[in-house]
C-alpha positions as MATLAB code, in Angstrom:
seq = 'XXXXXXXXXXXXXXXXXXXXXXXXXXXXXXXXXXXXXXXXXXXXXXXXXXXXXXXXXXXXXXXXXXXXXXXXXXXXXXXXXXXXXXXXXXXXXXXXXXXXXXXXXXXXXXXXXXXXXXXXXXXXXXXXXXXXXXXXXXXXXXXXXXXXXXXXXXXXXXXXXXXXXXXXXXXXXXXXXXXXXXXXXXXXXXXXXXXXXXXXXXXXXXXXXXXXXXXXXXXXXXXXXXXXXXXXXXXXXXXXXXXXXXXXXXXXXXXXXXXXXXXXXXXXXXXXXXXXXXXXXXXXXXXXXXXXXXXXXXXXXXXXXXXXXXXXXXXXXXXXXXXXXXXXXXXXXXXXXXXXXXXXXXXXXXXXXXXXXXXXXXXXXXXXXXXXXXXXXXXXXXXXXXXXXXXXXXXXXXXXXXXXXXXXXXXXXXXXXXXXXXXXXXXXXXXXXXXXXXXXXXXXXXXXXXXXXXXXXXXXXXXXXXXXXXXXXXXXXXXXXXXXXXXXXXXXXXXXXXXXXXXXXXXXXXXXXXXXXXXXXXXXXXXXXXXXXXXXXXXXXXXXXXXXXXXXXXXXXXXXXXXXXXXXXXXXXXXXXXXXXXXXXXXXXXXXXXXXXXXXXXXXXXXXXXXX';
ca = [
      67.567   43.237   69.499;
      68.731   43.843   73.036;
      65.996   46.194   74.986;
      67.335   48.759   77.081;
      66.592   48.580   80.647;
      64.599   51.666   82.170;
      63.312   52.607   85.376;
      60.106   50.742   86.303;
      58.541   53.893   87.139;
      58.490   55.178   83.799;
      57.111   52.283   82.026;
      53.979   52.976   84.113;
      53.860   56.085   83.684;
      53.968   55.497   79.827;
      51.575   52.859   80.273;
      48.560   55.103   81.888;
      49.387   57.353   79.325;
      48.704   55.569   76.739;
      45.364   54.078   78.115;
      44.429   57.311   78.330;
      44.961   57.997   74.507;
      43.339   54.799   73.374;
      40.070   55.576   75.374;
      37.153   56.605   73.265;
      37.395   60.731   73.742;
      34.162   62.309   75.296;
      32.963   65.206   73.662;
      31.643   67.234   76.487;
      34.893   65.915   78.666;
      37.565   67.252   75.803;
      35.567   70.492   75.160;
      35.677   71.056   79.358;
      39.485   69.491   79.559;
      40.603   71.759   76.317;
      38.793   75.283   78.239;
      40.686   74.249   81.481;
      44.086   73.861   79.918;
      43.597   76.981   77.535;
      46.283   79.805   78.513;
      44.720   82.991   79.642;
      45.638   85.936   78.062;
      47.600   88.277   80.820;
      46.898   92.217   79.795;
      50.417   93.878   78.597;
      52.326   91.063   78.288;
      54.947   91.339   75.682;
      54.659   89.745   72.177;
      57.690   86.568   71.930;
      56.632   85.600   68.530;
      59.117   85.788   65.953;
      61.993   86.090   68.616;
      64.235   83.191   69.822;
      63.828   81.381   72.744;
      65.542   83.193   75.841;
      68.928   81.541   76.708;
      69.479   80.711   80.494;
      72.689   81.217   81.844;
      75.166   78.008   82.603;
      75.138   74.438   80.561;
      71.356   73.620   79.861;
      70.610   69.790   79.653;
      72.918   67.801   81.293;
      70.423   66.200   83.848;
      67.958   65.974   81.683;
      68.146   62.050   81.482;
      69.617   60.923   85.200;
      66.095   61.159   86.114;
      65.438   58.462   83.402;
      67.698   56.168   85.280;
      66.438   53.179   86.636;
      65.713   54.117   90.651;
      68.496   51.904   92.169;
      70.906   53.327   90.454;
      70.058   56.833   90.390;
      70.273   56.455   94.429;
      73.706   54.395   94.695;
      75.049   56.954   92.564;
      73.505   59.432   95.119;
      75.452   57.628   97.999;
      78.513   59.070   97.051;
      77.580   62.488   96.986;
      77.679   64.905   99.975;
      74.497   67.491  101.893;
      75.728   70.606   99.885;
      75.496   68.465   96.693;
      72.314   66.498   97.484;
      70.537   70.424   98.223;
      71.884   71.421   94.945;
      70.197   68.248   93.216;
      67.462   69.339   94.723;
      66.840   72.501   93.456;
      67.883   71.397   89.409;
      64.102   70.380   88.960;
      60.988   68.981   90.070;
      61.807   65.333   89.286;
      64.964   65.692   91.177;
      62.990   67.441   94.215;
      60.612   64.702   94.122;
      62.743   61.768   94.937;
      65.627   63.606   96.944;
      62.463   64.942   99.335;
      60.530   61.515   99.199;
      60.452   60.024  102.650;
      61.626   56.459  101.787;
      65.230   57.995  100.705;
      65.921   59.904  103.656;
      68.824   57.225  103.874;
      70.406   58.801  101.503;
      70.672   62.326  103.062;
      71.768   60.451  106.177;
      74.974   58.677  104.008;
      75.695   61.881  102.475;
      76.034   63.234  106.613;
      78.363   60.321  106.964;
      80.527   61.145  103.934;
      81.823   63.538  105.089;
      85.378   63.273  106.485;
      86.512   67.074  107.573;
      85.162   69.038  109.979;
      81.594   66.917  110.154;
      78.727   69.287  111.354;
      77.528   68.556  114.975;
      74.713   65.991  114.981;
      71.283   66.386  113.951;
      69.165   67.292  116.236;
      65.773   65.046  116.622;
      63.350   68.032  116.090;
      64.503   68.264  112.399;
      64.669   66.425  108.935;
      67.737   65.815  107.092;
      66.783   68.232  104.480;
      66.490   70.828  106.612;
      69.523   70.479  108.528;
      71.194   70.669  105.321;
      69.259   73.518  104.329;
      70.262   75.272  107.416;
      74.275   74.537  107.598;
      74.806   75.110  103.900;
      72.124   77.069  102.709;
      72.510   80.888  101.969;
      68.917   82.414  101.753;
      66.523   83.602  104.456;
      64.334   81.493  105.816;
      61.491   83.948  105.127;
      61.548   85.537  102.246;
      64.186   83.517   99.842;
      66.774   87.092  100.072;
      70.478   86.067   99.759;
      72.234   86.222  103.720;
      74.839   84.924  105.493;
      73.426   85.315  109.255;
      72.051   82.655  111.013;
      70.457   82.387  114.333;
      71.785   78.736  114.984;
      69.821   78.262  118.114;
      66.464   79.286  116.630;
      67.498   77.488  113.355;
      66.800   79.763  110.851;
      68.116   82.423  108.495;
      67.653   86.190  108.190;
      68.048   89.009  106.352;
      68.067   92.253  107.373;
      64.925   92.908  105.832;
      63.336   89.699  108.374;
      65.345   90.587  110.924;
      63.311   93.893  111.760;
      60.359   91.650  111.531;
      60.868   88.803  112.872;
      62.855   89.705  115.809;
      62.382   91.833  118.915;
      65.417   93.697  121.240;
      66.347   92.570  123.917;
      66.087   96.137  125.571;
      63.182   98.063  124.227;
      61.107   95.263  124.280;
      61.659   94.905  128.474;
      62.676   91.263  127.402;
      64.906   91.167  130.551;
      62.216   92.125  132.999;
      59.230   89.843  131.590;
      61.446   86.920  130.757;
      63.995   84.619  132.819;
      66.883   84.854  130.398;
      67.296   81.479  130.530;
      64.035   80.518  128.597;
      64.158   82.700  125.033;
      67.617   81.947  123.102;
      69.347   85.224  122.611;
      70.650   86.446  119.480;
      74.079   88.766  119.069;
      74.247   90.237  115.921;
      75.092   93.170  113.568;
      72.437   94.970  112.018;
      72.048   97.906  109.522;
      71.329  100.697  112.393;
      73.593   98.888  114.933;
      77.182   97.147  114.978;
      75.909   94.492  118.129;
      72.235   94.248  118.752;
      70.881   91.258  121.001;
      67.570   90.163  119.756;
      64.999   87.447  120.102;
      62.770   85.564  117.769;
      59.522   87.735  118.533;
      57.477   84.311  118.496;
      59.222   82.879  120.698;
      59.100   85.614  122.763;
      55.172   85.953  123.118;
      54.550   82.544  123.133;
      56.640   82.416  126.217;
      55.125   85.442  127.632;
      51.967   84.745  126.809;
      52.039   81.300  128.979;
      53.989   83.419  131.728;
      50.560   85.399  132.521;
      48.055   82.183  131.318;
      50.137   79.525  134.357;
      50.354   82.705  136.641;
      47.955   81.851  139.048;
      48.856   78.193  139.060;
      52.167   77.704  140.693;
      52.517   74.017  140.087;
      51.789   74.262  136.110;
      54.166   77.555  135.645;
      57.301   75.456  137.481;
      56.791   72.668  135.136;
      56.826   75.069  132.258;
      59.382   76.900  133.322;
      61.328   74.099  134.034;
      60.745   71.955  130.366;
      61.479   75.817  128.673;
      64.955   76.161  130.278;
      65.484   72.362  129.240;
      64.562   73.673  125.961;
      67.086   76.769  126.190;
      69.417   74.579  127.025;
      69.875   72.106  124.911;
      68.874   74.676  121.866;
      71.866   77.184  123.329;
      74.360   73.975  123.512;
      74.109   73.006  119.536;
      74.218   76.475  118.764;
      77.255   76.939  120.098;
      78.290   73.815  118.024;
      76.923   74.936  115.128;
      79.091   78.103  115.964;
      81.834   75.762  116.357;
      81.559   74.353  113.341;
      81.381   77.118  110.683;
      84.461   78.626  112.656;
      86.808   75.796  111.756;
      84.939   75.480  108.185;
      85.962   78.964  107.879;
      89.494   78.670  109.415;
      90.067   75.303  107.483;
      88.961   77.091  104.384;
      91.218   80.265  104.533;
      94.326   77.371  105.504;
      93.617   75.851  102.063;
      92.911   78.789  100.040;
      96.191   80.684  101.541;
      98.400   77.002  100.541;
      96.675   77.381   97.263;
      98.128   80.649   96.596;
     101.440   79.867   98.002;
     101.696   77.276   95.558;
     100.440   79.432   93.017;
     103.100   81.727   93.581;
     105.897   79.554   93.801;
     105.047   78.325   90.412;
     104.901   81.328   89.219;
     108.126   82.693   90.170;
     109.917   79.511   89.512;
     108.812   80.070   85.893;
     110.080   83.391   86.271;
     112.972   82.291   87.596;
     114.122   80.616   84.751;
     113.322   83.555   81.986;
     116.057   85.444   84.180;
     113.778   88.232   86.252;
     115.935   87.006   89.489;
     116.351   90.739   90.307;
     112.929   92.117   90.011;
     111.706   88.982   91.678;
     114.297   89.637   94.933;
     112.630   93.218   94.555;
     109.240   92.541   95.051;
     110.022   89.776   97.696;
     110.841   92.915  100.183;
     108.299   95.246   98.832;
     105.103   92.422   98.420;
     103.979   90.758   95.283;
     100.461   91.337   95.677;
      99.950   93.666   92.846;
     101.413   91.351   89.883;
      98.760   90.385   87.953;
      97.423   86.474   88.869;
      99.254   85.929   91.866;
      97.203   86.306   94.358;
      94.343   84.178   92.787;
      93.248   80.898   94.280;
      92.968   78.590   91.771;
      96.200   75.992   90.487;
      98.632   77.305   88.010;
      97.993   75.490   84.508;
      99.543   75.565   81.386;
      96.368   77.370   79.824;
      96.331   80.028   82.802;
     100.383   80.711   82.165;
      99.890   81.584   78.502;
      96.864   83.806   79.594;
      98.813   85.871   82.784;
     102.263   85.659   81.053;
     102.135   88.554   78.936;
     100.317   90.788   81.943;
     103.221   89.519   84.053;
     105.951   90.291   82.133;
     104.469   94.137   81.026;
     104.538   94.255   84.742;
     107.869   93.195   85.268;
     108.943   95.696   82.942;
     108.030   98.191   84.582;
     109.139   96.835   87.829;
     112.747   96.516   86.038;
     112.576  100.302   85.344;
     111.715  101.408   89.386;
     114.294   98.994   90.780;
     116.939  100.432   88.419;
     115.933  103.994   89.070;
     116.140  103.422   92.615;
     119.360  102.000   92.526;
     120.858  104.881   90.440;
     119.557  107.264   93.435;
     121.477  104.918   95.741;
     124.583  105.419   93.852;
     124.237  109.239   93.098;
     123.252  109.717   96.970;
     126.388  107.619   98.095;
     128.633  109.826   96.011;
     126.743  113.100   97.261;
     127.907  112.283  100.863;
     131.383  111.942   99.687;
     131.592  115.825   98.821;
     129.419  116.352  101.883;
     132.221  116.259  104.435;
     134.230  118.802  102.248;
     131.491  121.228  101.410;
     130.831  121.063  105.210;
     134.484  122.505  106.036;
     134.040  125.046  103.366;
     131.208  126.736  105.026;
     133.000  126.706  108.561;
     135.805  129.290  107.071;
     132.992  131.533  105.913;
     131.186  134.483  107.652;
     127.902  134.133  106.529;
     127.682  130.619  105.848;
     123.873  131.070  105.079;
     124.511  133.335  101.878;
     126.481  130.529  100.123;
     124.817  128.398   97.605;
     123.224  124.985   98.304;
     124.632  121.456   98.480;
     122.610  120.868   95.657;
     123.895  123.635   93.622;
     127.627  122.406   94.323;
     126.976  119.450   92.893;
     125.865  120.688   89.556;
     128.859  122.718   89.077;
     132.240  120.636   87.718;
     133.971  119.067   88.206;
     131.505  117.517   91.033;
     128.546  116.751   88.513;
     130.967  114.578   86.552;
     132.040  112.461   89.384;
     128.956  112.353   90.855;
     126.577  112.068   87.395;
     129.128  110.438   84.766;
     130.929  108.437   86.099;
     130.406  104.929   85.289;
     128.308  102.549   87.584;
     131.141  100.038   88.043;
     133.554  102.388   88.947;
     133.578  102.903   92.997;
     134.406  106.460   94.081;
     136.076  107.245   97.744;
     136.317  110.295   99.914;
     140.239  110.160   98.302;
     138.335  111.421   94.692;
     136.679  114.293   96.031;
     139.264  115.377   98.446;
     141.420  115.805   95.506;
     139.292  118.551   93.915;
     138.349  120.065   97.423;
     140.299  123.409   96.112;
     137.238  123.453   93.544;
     134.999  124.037   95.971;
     135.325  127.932   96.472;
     135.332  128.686   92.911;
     132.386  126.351   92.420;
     130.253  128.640   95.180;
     131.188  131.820   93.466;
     130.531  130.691   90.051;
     126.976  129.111   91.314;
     126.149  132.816   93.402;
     126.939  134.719   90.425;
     124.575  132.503   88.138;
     122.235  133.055   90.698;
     122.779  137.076   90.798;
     122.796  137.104   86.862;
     119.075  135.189   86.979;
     117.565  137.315   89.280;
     119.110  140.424   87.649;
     117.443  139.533   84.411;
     114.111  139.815   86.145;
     114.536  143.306   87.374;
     112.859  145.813   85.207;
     115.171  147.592   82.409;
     115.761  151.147   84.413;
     116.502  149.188   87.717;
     120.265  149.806   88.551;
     121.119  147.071   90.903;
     119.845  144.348   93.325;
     121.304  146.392   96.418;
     118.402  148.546   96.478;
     115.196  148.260   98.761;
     112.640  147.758   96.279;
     114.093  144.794   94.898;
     111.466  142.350   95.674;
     110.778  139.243   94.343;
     107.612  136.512   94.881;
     107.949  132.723   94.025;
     104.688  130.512   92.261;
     104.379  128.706   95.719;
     103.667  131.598   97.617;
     102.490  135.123   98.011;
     105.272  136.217  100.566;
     107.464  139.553   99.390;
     110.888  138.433   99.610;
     113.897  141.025   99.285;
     117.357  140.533   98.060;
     118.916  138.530   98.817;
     116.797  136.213  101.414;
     115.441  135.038   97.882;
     118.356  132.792   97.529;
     117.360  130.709  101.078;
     113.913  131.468  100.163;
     112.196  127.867  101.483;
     109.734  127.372   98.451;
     112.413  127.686   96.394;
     115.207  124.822   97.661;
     112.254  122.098   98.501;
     110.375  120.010   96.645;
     107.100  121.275   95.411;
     104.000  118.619   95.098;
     102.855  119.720   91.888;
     106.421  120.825   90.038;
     107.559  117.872   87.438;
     110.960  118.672   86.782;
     112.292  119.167   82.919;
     115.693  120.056   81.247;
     119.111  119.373   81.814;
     120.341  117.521   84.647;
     116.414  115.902   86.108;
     118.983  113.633   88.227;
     119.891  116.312   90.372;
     116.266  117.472   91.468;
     115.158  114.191   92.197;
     117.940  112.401   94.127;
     119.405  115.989   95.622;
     120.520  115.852   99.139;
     120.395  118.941  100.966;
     122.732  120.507  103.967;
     120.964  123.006  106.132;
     123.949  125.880  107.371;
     121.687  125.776  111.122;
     123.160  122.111  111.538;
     120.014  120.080  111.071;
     120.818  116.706  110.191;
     119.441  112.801  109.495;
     120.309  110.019  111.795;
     123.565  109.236  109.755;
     125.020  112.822  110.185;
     124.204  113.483  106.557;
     122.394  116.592  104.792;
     118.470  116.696  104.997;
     116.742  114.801  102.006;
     114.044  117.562  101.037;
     116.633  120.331   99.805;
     116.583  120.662   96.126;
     118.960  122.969   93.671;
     117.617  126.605   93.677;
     115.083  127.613   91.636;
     115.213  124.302   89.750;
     114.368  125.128   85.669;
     114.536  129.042   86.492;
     111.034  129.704   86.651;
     110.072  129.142   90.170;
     110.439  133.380   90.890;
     109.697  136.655   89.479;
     109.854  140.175   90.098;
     107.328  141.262   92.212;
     105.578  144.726   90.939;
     102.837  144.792   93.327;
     105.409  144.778   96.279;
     107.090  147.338   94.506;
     104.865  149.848   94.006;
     104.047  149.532   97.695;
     107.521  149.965   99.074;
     108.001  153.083   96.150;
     105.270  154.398   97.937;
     106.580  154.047  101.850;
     110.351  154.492  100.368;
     108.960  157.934   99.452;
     106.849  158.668  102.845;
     110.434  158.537  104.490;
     111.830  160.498  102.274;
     114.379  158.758  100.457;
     114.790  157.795   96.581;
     112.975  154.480   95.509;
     115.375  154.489   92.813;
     118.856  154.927   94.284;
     118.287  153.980   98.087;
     119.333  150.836   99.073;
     118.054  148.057  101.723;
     120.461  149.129  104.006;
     120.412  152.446  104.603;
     116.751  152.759  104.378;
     117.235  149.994  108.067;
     120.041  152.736  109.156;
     117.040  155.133  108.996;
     115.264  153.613  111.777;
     111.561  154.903  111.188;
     108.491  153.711  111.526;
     104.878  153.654  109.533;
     101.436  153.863  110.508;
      98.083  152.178  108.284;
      95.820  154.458  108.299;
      93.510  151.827  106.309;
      94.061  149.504  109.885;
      93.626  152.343  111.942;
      90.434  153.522  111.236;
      86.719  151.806  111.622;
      86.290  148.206  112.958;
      90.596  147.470  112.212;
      91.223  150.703  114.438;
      89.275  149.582  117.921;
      92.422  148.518  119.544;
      94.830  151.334  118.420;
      97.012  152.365  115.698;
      99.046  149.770  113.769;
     102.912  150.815  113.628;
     105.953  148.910  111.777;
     109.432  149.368  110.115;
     109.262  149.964  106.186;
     109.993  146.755  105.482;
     107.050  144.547  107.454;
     105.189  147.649  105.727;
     105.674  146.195  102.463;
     104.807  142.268  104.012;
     102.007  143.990  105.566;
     100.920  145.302  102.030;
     100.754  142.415  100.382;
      98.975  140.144  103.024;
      96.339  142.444  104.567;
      95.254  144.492  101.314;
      96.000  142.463   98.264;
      92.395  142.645   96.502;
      90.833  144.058   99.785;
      87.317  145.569   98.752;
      87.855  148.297  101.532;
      91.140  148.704  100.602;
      89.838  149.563   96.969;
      86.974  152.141   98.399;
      89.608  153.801  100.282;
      90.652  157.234   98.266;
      92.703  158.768  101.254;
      96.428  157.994  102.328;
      97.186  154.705  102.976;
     100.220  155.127  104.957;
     101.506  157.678  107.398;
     105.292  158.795  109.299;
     105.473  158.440  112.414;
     106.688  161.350  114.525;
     109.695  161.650  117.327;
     106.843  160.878  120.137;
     105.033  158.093  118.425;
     108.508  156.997  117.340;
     109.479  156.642  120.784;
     106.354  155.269  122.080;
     106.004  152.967  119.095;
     110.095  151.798  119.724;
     109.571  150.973  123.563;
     107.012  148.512  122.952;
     109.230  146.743  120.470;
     111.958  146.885  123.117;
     109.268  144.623  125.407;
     108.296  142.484  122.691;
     104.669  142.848  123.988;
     103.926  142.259  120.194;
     104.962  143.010  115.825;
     104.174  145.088  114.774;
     102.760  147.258  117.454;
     100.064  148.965  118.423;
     100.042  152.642  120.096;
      97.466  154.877  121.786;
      95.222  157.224  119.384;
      96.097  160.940  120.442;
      93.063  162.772  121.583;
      91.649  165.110  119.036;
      91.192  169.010  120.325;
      88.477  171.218  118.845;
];
């Protein structure tokens, strides 16, 4: 039978062994040998019968045998392996360690050095072993204390943590560094630490070793030249393969990102050329403008398989989906927009003809009213709709306003309480959910809160369309770059339950109404501003609010007033006097010349002295 060829090594090893067995065993030698190999017992250490042996992570065994091989072999298959991979080998176990670190193959480091083909590291310098250099261009731990890092002081060859860096280094500037020491002697160090972005350190034992033979050679001229003059050699030539050091993990880093980013690109072309061909051309031209980082696998580098496509396919398309959805929603604003600024034009000629161009209804409520919301909502996507379509129903547009105001009027009437007459009067007030502003009839149909779009209002009902792809005109003559309507202007009171009847308002302004001597209940908005009178609060005219003089305004800003200054004031609830007070002809007067100057609303008047 053939016999199979093993390493030379081992068959000596086996040999001694077994001369050792064969030997004639000493009692007092065993007895000794078997106390010296006996495991001592460590206090608290936990109990592993009965379990299973602890699993290590990755592929156990596989180099169990290389080392096995005969040498020769195990070395020429060595030659073909790079530094990175030889340090690897090295750390897989002690065998490994043993011959990689053995002085007779450092031939083998020196071919792996010569291996390489791109971007070779800068040479070695004479100072150092093989292993080391490779330890120190593709290692990742500290030179210290074994912590993971990626900073490396490449003229003091070593690496540091930030843990080693507080240790083993000293600044350049609290240290007095630049006084004590030429800086062309100690390599400095620029680098980002924990408590500052750019520090520039030294090795600290470099740095007293230097200064400590500054002050030794002090008194001897000729001695200190000639070691100032072999440290600076040092610097130099230290400084100069640092910088190619620096050099060189620049372009490893540059070359790196080039093949990683070519990676992808092919990646993605794969990808969508699969696509491609299951028909998502038009989400695919619809993520080309807007980016394609966020579908699922793209952007990872690693070659497209077969096995990777059936894994990333069904995330993809899920994602496409909803990709398909946006893109079509988007182009259905497009198309309702477009038609929007067809009626534009006409509802813009409409409002010229008017009086009070402000009190008619929105753009946005035009176009819910018909025949507008057909053309613009139901008509079908193929069909192409010119200025020429609209025009023709342009006689629509005054009866559309009217029947749009009166829906209005009929919503807000149905919040007024069941014995109030009429919207006409003063103390119909209303309040929206955005905001705690008062706001009379009928500035509640411009009211802003209620024709914009609110951030936490999700639109329901009929017509969702409208509300979301709305354009808005604004009567003042603000417009976009394209002379069309402002984007943010939404139908009024979208879902009718954006406003209510304000009762806290209202029980203010019965309360003023009545100081001036008029009937809450059958006085209207305008003649109480024919009266022309004005209010004092006392509540702001007395104590601390009263230092700068008596607070005067109309009956209306009253009411504002109300509800701004004193809703759920604690003063406001201690106070068990009159809260508001008529003004007189003389404080009328006073009161109505300061408005005149518009020295400031509302205004402020001298207190009258008080006679005994």
């Amino acid at each position: 039978m053939h016999k199979l060829h093993t390493s030379a090594r081992l068959r000596n090893k086996t040999t001694s062994s077994a001369v050792t067995q064969d030997s004639p065993p000493n009692s007092a030698s065993t007895s000794s040998q078997d106390a010296k190999h006996k495991r001592r017992k460590i206090v608290g250490m936990p109990n592993t019968k009965g379990k299973g042996k602890l699993r290590a992570r990755g592929i156990q065994g596989k180099l169990k045998l290389i080392t096995e091989m005969p040498l020769d072999i195990l070395l020429e298959i060595f030659s073909f392996l790079q530094p990175a991979d030889l340090l690897h080998l090295s750390r897989a176990n002690k065998a490994l360690r043993g011959i990689l670190l053995d002085r007779k193959t450092n031939c083998i480091w020196k071919g792996a050095f010569m291996n390489i083909e791109q971007e070779p590291p800068p040479e070695i310098p004479e100072d150092m072993t093989y292993p080391d250099y490779t330890l120190l261009l593709y290692g990742t731990e500290c030179s210290y204390c074994g912590k993971a890092t990626s900073k490396v002081h490449w003229a003091a060859r070593v690496r540091l943590c930030n843990d080693c860096i507080k240790i083993k280094t000293v600044s350049a500037l609290r240290s007095g560094c630049h006084e004590k020491l030429p800086k062309s002697m100690c390599p400095s160090w620029s680098v980002s630490t924990p408590t500052k972005y750019h520090a520039t350190l030294y090795m600290k034992e470099d740095y007293q070793r230097i200064a400590h033979n500054l002050n030794r050679l002090a008194d001897d001229k000729d001695l200190l030249n000639t070691f100032v003059q072999t440290q600076m050699k040092f610097y130099y030539e230290r400084v100069k393969h640092a910088k190619q050091c620096e050099k060189w993990v620049y372009d490893m880093k540059t070359r790196r990102e080039n093949e990683i980013r070519d990676i992808r690109s092919k990646r993605k072309e794969a990808i969508c050329q699969r696509l491609y061909q299951e028909g998502w051309n038009l989400e695919l031209d619809y993520l080309s403008i807007r980016g394609m980082s966020d579908m699922p696998g793209i952007d990872t580098a690693q070659e497209l398989t077969e096995k990777t496509w059936c894994k990333i396919h069904p995330r993809i398309i899920t994602f496409l989906e909803g990709i398909r959805v946006k893109r079509l929603e988007e182009q259905r604003e497009r198309l309702v927009q477009k038609r929007m600024t067809l009626l534009l034009p006409l509802y813009k000629e409409y409002l010229g003809t008017l009086q009070h161009s402000y009190r008619a209804p929105g753009f946005p409520d035009i176009c819910a009213e018909e025949p507008f919301r057909s053309l613009i909502f139901s008509t079908p996507i193929d069909t192409t709709l010119t200025l020429a379509d609209f025009a023709a129903w342009k006689d629509d547009i005054p009866r559309a306003c009217k029947a749009r105001a009166e829906s209005q009027v009929q919503v807000l009437e149905a919040l007024l309480p069941p014995d109030f007459p009429c919207l006409d009067l003063a103390m119909a007030l209303f309040c929206c959910r955005w905001c705690t502003k008062s706001i009379p009839y009928p500035d509640v149909l411009q009211h802003h809160c209620l024709i914009t779009s609110q951030h936490d209002f999700k639109p329901s009902g009929d017509n969702v369309e409208l509300y979301k792809f709305a354009l808005g005109y604004d009567y003042r003559g603000s417009q976009d770059e394209a002379g069309h309507a402002l984007s943010f202007q939404r139908p009024w009171n979208f879902g009718g339950a954006q406003v209510k009847y304000d009762t806290q308002a209202a029980s203010s302004a019965k309360e003023i109404i009545g100081l001036c001597g008029a009937d809450p209940r059958s006085v209207s908005k305008q003649t109480m501003d024919e009266l022309d009178v004005r209010v004092e609060c006392l509540r702001c005219g007395q104590g601390k609010r009263g230092r700068t003089g008596r607070l005067t305004m109309t009956w209306s800003k009253a009411i504002t007033h109300e509800s701004e200054k004193h809703y759920e004031d604690k003063e406001d609830l201690e106070w068990d006097g009159p809260r508001w007070k008529l003004l007189d002809a003389e404080d009328l007067r006073l009161a109505k010349s300061k408005e005149l100057r518009g020295l400031q609303y509302p205004v402020r008047i001298p207190r009258r002295p008080q006679h005994s």
